[in-house]
Each structure stands twice: as structure tokens, then as C-alpha cells.
N, C-alpha and C positions, 0 to 999 in steps of 0.2 A: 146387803152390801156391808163389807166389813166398814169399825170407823175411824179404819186409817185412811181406806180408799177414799169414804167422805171424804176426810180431809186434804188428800192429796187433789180428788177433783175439785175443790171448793180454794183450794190452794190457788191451782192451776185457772182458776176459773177470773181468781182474784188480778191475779199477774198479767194475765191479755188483757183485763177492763182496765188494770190500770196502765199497762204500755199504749194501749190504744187514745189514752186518754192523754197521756203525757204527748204522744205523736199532733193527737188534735189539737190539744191547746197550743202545741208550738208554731202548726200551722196557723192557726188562727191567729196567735199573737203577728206572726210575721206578714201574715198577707191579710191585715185586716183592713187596710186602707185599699189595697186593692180589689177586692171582694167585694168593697162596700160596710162589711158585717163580718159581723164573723161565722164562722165555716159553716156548712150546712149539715146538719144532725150535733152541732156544739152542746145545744140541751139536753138533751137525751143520750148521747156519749158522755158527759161529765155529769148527770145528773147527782150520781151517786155526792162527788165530791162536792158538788155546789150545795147541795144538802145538807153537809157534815160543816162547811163552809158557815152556812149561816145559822144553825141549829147550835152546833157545839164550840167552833172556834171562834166566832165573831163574839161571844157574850163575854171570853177571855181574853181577846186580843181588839185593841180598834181597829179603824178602816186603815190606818197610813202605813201598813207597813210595806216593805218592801214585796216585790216581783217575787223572787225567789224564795223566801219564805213563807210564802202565799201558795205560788206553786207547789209546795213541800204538806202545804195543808191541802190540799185537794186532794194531791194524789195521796196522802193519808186515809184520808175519807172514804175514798175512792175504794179504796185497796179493803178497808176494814169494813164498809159495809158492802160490797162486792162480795166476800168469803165469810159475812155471818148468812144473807140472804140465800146464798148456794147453799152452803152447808144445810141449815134449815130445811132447805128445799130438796137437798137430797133425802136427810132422815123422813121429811115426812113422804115423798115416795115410797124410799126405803119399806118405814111401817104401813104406810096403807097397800102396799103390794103385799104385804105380809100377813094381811089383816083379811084383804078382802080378793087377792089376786092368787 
């Protein structure tokens, strides 16, 4: 696979994890009191960003800041480790089909 396509799929790949991610947290924020909790598969739908959350931007930023900039960091996170993991994961396809396929 050429390595634009990587990057066009790992692009594309990035962009649903994080609309789908922005969609669930919105849900979740709005119907959290109704639910009980918040949404079901929330972990594992955001994990990417919740990750990047408390790995990279919490050690820069404290707990108090606002919703929306918060939001802004997830779905960062989201987005950038979403399209290195794909990526990754298509060259190494890529080379071991090439290697041993």
C-alpha cells in the first residue's frame, strides 16, 4: 500500500473515532442524569482521548478548567492517537504482507 493511502486511511480512520467520540460525549454529557451514568461503551469510545487527557494534558493544564476546552482536549487526543495507531498498524500490515504474504 502506497504511503499516501496509509495516510488517507489512518486519516479517515482518525475522523469517525473522533466524530463518534464528540457525538458520545455529547450524549453522555446531556443525558447523564437520566441514564444514571454516563453512556454505555463511554470507556472504550473515548478511551483514546481520556488517555491523552491524563497522560499529556493534565501534567500542563489543572483540573478546573472549563467544559469546552476540556472537550477540545479529548477530542485532540482522540484524533492524534486514533491516526498514529492506524497508521502504524497499516505499515505494519503493509510490510509483513510483503515480507511473508
Amino acid at each position: 500500500m502506497k504511503f499516501s493511502n496509509c495516510m488517507r486511511l489512518a486519516l479517515y480512520s482518525a475522523l469517525i473515532a473522533t466524530l463518534l467520540a464528540l457525538v458520545t460525549f455529547t450524549l453522555s454529557w446531556n443525558f447523564y442524569d437520566y441514564w444514571g451514568g454516563p453512556i454505555f461503551g463511554y470507556g472504550v469510545i473515548l478511551f483514546p482521548g481520556n488517555l491523552s487527557l491524563v497522560y499529556f494534558w493534565h501534567p500542563l493544564f489543572s483540573e478546573e478548567i472549563d467544559l469546552i476546552p476540556k472537550l477540545l482536549m479529548i477530542l485532540t487526543g482522540q484524533f492524534v492517537l486514533v491516526y498514529a495507531i492506524m497508521f502504524c498498524a497499516i505499515k505494519l500490515k503493509t510490510w509483513l504482507n510483503a515480507k511473508y504474504g
